[in-house]
N, CA, C and O atoms as a Tinker XYZ file with bonds, in Angstrom:
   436  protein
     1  N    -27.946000  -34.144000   10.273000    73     2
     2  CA   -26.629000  -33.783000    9.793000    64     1     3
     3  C    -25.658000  -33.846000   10.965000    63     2     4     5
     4  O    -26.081000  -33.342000   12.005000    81     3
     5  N    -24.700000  -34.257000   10.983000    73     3     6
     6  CA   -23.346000  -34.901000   11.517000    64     5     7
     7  C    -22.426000  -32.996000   11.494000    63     6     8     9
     8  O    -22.165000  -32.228000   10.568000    81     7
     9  N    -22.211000  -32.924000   12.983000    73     7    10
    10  CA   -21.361000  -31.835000   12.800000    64     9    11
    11  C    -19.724000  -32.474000   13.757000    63    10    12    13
    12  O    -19.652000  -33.231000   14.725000    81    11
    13  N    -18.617000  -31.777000   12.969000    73    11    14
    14  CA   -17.508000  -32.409000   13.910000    64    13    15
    15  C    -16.645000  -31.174000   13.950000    63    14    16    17
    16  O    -16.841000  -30.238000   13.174000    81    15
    17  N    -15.681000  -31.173000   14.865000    73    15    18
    18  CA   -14.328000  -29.761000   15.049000    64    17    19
    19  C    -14.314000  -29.489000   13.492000    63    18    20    21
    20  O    -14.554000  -28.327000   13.164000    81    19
    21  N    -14.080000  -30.350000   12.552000    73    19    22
    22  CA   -13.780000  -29.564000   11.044000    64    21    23
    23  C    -14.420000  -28.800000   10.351000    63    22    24    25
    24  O    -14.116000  -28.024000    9.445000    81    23
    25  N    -15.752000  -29.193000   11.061000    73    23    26
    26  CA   -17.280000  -28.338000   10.357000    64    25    27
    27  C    -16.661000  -27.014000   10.718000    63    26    28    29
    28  O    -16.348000  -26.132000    9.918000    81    27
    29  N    -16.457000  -26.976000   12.682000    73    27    30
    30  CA   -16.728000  -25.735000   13.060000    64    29    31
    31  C    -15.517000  -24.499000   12.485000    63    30    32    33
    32  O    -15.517000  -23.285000   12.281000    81    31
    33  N    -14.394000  -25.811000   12.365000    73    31    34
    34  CA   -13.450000  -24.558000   11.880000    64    33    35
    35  C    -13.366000  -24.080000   10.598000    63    34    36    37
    36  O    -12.989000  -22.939000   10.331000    81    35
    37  N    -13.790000  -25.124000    9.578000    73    35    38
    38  CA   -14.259000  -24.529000    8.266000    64    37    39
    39  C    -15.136000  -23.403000    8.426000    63    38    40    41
    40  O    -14.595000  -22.300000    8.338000    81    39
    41  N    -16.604000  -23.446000    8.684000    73    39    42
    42  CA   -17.458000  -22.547000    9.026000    64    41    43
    43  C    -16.741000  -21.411000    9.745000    63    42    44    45
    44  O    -17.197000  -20.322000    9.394000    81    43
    45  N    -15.720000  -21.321000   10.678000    73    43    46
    46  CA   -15.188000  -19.867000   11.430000    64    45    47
    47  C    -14.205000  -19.639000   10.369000    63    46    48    49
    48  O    -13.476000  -18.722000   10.748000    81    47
    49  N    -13.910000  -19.991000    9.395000    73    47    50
    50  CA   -12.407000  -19.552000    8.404000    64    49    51
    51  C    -13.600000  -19.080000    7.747000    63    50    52    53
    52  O    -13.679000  -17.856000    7.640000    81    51
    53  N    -14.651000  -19.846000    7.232000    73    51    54
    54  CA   -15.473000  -18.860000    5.908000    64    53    55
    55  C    -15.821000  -17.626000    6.642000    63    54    56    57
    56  O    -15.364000  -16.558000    6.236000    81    55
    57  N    -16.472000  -17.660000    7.529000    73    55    58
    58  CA   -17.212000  -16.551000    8.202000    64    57    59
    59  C    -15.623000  -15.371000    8.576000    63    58    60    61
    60  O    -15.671000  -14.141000    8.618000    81    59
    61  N    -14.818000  -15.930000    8.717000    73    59    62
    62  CA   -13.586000  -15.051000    8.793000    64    61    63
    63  C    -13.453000  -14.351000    7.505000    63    62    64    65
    64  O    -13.491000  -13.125000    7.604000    81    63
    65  N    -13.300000  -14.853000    6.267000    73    63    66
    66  CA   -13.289000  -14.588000    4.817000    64    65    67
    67  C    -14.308000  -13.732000    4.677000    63    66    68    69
    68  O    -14.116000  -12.669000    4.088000    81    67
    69  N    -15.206000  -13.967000    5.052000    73    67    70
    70  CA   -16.553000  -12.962000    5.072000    64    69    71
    71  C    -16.387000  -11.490000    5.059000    63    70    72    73
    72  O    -16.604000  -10.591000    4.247000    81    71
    73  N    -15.691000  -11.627000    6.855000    73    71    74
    74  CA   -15.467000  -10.736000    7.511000    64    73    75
    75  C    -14.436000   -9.963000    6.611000    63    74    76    77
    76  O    -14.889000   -9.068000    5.898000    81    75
    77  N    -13.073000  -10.233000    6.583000    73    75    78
    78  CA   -12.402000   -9.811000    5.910000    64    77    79
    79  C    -12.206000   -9.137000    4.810000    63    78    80    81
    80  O    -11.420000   -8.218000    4.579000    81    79
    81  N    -13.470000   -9.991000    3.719000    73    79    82
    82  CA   -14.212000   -9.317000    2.389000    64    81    83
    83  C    -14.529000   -8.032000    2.700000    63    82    84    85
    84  O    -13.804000   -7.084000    2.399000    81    83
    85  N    -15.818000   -7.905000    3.425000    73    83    86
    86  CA   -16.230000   -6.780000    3.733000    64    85    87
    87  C    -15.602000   -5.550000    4.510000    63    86    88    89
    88  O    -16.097000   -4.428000    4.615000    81    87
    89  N    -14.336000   -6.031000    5.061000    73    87    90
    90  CA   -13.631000   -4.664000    5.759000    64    89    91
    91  C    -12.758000   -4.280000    4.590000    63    90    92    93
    92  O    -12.728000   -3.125000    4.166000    81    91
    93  N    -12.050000   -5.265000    4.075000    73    91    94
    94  CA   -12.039000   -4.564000    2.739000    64    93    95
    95  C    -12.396000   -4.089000    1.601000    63    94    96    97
    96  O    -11.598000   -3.619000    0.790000    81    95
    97  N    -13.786000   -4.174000    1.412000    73    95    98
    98  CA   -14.793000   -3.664000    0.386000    64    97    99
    99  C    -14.542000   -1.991000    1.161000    63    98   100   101
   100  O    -13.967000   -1.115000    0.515000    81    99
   101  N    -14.923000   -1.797000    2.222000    73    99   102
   102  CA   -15.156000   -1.063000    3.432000    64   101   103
   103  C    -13.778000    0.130000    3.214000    63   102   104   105
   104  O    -13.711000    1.342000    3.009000    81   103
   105  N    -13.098000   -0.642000    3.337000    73   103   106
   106  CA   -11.901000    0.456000    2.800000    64   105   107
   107  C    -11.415000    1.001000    1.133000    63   106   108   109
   108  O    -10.868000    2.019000    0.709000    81   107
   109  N    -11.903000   -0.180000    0.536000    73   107   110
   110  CA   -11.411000    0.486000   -0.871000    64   109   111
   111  C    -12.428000    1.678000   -1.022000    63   110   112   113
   112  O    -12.089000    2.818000   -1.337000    81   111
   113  N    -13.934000    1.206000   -0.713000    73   111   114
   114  CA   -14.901000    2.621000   -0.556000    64   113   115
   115  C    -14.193000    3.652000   -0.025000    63   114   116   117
   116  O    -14.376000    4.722000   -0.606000    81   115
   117  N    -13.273000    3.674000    1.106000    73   115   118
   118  CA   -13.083000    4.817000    1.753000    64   117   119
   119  C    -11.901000    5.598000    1.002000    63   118   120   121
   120  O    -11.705000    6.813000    0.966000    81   119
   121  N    -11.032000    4.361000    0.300000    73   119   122
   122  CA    -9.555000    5.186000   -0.517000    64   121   123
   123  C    -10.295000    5.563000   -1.804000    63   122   124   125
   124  O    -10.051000    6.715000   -2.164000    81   123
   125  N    -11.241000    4.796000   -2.680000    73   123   126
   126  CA   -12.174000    5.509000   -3.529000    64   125   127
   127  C    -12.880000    7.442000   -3.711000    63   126   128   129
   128  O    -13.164000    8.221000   -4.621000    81   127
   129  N    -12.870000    7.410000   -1.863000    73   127   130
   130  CA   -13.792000    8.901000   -1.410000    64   129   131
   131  C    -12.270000   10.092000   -1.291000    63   130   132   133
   132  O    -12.143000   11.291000   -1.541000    81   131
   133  N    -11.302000    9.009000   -0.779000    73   131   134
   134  CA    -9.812000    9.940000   -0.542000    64   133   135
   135  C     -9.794000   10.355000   -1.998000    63   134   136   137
   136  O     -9.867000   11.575000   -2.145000    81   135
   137  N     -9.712000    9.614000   -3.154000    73   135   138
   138  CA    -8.756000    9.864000   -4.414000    64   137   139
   139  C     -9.840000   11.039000   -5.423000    63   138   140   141
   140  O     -9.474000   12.009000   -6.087000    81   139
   141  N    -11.622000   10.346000   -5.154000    73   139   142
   142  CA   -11.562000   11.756000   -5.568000    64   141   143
   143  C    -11.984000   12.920000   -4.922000    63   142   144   145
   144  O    -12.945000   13.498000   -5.429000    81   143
   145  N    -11.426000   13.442000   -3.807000    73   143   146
   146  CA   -11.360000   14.181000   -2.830000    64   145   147
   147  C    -10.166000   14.950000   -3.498000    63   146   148   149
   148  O    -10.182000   16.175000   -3.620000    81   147
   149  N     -9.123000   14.152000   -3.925000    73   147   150
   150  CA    -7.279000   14.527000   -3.746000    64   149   151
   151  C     -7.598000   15.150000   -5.615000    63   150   152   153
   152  O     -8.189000   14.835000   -6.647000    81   151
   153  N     -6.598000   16.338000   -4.951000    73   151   154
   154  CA    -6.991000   17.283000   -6.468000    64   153   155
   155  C     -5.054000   17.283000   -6.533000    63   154   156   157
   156  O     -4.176000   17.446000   -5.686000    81   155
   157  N     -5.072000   16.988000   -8.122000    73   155   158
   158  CA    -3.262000   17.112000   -8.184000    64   157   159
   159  C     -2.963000   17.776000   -9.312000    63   158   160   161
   160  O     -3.481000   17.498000  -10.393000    81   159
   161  N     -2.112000   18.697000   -9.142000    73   159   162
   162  CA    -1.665000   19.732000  -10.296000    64   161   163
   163  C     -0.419000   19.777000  -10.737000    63   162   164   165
   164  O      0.597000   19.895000  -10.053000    81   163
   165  N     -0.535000   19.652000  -12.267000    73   163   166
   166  CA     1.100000   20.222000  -12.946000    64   165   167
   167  C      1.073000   20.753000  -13.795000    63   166   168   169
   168  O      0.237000   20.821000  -14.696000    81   167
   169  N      2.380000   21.408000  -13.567000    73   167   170
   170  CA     2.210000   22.417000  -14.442000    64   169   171
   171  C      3.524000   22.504000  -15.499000    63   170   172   173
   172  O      4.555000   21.974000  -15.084000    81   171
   173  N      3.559000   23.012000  -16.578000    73   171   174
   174  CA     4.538000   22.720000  -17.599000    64   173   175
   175  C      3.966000   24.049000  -18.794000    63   174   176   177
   176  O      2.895000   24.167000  -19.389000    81   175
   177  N      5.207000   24.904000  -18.791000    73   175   178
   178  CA     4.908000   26.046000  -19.544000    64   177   179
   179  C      3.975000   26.637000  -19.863000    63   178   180   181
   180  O      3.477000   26.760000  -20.982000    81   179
   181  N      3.700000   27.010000  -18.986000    73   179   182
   182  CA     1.769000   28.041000  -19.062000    64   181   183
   183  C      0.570000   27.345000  -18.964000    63   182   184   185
   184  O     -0.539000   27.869000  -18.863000    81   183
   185  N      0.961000   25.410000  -19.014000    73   183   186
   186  CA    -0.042000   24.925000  -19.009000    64   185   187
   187  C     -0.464000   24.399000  -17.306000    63   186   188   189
   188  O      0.334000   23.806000  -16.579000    81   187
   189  N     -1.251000   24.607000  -17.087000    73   187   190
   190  CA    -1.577000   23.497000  -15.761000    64   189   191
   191  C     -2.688000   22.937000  -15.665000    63   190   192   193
   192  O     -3.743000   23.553000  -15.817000    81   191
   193  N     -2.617000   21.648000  -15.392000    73   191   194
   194  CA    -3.537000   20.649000  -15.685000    64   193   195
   195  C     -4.470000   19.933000  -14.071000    63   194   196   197
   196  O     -3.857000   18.941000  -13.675000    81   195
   197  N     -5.187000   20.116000  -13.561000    73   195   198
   198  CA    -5.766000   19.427000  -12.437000    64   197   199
   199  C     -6.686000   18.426000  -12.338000    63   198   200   201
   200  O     -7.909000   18.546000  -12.268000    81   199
   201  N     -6.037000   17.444000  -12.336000    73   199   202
   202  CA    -6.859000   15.981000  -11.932000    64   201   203
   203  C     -7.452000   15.164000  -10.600000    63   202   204   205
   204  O     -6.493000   14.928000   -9.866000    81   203
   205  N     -8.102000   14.895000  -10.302000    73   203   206
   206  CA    -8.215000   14.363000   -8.664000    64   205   207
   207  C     -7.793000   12.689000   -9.165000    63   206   208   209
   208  O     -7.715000   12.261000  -10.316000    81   207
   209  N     -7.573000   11.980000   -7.914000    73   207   210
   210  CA    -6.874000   11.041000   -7.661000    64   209   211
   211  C     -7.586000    9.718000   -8.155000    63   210   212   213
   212  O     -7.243000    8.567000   -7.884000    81   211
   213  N     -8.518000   10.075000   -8.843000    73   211   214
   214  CA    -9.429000    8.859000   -9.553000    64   213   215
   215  C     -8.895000    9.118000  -11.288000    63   214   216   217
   216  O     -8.980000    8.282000  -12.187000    81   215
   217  N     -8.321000   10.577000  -11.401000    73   215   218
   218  CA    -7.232000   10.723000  -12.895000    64   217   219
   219  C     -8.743000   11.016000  -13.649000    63   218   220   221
   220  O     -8.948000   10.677000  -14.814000    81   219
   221  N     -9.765000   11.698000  -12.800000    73   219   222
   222  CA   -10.988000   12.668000  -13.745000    64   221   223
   223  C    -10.063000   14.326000  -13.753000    63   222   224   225
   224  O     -9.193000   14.600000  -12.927000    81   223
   225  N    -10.466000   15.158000  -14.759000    73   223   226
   226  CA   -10.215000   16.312000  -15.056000    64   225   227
   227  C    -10.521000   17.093000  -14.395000    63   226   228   229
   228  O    -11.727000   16.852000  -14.333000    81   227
   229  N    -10.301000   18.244000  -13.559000    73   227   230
   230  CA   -10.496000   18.907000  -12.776000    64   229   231
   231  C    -10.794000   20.163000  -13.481000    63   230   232   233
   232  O    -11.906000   20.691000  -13.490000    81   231
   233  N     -9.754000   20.610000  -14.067000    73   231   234
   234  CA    -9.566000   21.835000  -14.741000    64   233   235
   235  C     -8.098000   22.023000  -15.339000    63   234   236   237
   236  O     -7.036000   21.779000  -14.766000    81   235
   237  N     -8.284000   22.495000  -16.574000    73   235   238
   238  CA    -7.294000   22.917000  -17.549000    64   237   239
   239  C     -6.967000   24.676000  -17.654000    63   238   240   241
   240  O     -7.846000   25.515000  -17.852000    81   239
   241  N     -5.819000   24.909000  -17.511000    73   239   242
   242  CA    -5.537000   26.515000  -17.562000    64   241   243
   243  C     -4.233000   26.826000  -18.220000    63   242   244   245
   244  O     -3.139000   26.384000  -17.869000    81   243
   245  N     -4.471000   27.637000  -19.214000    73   243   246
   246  CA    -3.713000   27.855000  -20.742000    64   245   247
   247  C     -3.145000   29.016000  -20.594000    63   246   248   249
   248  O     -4.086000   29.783000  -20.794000    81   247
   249  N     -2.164000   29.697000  -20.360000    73   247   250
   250  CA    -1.409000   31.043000  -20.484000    64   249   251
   251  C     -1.351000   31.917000  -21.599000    63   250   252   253
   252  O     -1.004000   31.345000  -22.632000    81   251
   253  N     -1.570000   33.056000  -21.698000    73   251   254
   254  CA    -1.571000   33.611000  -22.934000    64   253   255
   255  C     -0.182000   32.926000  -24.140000    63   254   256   257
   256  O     -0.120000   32.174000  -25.113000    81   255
   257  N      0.552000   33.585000  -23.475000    73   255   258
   258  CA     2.174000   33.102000  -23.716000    64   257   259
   259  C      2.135000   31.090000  -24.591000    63   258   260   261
   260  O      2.442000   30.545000  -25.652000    81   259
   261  N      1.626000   30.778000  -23.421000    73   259   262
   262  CA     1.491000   29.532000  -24.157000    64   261   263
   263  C      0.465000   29.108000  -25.385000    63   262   264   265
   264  O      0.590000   28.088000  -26.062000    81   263
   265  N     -0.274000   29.815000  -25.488000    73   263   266
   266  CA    -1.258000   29.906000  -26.679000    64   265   267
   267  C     -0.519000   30.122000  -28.062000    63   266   268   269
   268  O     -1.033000   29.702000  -29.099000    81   267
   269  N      0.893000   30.894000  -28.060000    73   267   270
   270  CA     1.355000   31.233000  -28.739000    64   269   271
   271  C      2.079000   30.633000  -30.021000    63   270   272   273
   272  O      2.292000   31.049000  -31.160000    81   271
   273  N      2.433000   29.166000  -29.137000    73   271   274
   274  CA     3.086000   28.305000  -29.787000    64   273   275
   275  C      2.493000   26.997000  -29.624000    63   274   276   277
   276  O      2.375000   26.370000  -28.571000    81   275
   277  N      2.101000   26.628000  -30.889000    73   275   278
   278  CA     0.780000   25.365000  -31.026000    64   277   279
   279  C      1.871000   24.326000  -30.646000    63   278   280   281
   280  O      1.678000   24.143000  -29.444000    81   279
   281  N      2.859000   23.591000  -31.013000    73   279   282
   282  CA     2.982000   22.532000  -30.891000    64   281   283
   283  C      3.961000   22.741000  -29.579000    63   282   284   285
   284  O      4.344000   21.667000  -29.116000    81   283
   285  N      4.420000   23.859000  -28.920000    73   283   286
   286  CA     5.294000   23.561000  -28.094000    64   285   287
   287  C      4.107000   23.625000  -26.807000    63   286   288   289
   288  O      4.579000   23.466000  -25.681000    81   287
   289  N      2.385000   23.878000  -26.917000    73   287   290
   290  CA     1.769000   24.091000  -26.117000    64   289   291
   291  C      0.863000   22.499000  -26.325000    63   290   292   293
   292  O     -0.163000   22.370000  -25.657000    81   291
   293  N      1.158000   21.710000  -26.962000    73   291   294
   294  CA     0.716000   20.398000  -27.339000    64   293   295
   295  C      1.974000   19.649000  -26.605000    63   294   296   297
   296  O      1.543000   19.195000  -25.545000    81   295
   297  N      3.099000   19.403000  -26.732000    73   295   298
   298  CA     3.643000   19.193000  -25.370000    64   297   299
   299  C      3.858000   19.766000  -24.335000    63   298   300   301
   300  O      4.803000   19.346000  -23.666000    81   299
   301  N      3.419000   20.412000  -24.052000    73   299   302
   302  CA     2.951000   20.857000  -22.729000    64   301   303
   303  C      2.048000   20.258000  -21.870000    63   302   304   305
   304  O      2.110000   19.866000  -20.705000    81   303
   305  N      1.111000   20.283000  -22.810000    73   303   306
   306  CA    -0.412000   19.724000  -22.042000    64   305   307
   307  C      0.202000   17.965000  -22.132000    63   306   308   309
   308  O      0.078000   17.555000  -20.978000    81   307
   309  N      0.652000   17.084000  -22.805000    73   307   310
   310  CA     0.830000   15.949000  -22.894000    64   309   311
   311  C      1.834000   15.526000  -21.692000    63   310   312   313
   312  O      1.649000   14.472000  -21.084000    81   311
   313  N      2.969000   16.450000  -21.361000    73   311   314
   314  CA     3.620000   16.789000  -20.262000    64   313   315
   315  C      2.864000   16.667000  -19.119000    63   314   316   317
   316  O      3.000000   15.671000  -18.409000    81   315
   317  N      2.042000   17.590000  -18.828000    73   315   318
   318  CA     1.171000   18.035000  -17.774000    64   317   319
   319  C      0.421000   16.570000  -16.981000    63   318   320   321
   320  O      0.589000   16.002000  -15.902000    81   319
   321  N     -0.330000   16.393000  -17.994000    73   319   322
   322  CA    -1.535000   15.099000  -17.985000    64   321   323
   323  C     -0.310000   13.621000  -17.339000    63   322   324   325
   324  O     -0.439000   12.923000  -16.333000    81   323
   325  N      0.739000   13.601000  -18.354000    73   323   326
   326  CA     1.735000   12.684000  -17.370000    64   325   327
   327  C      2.053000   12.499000  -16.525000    63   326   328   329
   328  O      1.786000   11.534000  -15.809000    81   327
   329  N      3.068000   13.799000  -16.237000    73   327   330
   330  CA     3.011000   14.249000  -14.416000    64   329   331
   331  C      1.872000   13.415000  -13.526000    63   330   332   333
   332  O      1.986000   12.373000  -12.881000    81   331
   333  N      0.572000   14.414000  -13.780000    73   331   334
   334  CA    -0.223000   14.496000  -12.691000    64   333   335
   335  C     -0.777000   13.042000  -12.800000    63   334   336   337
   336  O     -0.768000   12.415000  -11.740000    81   335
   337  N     -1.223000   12.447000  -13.823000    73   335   338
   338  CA    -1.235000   11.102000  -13.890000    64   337   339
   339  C     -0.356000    9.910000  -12.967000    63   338   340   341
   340  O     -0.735000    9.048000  -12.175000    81   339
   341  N      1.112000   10.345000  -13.523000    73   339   342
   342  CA     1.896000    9.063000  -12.497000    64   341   343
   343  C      1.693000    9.560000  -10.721000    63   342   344   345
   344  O      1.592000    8.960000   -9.651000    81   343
   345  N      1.708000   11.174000  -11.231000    73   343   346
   346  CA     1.271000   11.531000   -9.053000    64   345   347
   347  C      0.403000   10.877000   -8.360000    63   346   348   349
   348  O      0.605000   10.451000   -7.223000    81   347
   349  N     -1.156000   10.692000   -9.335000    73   347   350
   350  CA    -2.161000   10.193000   -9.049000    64   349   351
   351  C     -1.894000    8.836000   -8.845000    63   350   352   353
   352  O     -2.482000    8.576000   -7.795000    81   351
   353  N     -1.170000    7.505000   -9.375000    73   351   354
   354  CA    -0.962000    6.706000   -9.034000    64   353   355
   355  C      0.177000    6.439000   -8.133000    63   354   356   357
   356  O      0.239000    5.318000   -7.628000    81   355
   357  N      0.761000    7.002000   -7.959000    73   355   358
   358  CA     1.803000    6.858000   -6.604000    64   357   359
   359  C      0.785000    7.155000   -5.171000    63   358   360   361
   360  O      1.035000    6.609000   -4.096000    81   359
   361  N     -0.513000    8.213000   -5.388000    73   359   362
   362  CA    -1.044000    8.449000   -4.432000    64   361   363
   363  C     -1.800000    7.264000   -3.979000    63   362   364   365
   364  O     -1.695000    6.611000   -2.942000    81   363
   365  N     -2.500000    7.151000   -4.883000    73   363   366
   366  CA    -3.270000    5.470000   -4.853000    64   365   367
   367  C     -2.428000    4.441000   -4.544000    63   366   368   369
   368  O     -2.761000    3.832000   -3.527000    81   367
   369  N     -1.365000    4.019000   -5.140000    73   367   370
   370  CA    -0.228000    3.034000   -4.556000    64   369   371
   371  C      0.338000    3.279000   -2.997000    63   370   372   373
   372  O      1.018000    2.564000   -2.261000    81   371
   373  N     -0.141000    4.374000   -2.855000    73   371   374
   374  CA     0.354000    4.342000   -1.096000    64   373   375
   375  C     -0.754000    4.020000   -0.293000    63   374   376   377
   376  O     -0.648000    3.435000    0.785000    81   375
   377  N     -2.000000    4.452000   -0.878000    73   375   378
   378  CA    -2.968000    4.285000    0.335000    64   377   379
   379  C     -3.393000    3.052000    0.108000    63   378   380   381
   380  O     -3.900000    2.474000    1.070000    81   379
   381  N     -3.294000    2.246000   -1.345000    73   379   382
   382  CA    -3.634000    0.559000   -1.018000    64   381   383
   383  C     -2.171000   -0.006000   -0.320000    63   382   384   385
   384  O     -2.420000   -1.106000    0.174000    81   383
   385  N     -1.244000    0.230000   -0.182000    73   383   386
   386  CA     0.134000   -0.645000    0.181000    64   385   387
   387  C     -0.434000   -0.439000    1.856000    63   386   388   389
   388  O     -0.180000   -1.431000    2.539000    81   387
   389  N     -1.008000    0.457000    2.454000    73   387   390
   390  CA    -1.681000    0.029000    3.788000    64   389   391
   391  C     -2.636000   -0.620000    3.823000    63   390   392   393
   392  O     -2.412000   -1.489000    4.666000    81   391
   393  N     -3.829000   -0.781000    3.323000    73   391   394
   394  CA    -4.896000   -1.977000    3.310000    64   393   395
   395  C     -4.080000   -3.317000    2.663000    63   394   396   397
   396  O     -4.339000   -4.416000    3.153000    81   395
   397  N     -3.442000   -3.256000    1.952000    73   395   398
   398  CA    -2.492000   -4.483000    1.935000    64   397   399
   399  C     -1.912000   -5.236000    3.376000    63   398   400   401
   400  O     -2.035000   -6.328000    3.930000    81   399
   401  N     -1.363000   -4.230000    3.560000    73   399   402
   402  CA    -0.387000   -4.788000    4.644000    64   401   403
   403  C     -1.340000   -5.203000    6.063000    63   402   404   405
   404  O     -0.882000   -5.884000    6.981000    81   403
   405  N     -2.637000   -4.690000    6.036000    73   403   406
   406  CA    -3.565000   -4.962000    6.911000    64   405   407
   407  C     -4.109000   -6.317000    7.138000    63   406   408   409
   408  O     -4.489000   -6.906000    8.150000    81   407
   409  N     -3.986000   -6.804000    5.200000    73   407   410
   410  CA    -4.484000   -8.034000    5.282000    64   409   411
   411  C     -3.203000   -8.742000    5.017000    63   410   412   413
   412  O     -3.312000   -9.475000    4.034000    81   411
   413  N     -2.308000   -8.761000    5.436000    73   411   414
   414  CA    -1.367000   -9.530000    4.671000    64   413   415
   415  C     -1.194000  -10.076000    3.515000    63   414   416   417
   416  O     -0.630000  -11.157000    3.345000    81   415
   417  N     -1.671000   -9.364000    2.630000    73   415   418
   418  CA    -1.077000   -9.442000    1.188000    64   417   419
   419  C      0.200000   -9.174000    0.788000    63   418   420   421
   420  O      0.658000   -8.055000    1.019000    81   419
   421  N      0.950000  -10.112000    0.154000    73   419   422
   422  CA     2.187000   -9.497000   -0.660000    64   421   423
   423  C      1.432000   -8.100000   -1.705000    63   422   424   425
   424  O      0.510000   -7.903000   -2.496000    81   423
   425  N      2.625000   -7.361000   -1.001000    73   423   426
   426  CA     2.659000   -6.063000   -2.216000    64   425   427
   427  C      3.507000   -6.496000   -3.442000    63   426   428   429
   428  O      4.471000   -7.248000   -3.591000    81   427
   429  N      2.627000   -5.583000   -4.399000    73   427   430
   430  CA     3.045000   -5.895000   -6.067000    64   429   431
   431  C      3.742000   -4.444000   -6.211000    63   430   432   433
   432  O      3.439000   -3.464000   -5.529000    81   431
   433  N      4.866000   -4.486000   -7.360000    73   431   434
   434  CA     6.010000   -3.919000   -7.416000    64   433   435
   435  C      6.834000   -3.750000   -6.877000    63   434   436
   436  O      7.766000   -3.107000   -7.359000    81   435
């Protein structure tokens, strides 16, 4: 087999790609361990709702007061879960917009 400069620099761009793959596998693991680490809470008339940053359930906590009134305690909780939901993705949207910018990716939005 015939090797020439194009072999070698093809072969160092894949093996670069390689590399690259895996430091970023390497980090999404690590913003994966941040998000559900990150516990986020809101709260909206007696209700408060806690999700960690992967948007699993943490814990739900109901006020007497708010028990009181079924549908104004049904938006509440629908309230709540929103909030902490868009928090959770703004949190995640910040810690990938740095592994982005690491690899030079255009950021989306």
């Amino acid at each position: 087999m015939c090797y020439n400069a194009a072999t070698k620099i093809t072969s160092k761009t894949m093996f670069d790609k390689a590399k690259n793959l895996y430091k970023l596998q390497k980090q999404a693991r690590d913003i994966k361990g941040k998000l559900k680490n990150t516990h986020i809470e809101a709260e909206q008339d007696g209700v408060i709702v806690v999700i960690n940053g992967e948007q699993e359930v943490i814990s739900i906590k109901i006020s007497d007061e708010a028990m009181q009134n079924k549908n104004r305690l049904e938006s509440s909780i629908e309230k709540c879960f929103n909030k902490a939901i868009k928090k959770s993705q703004q949190i995640g949207a910040e810690l990938m917009k740095d592994v982005m910018g690491d690899f030079n990716m255009p950021q989306m939005g």
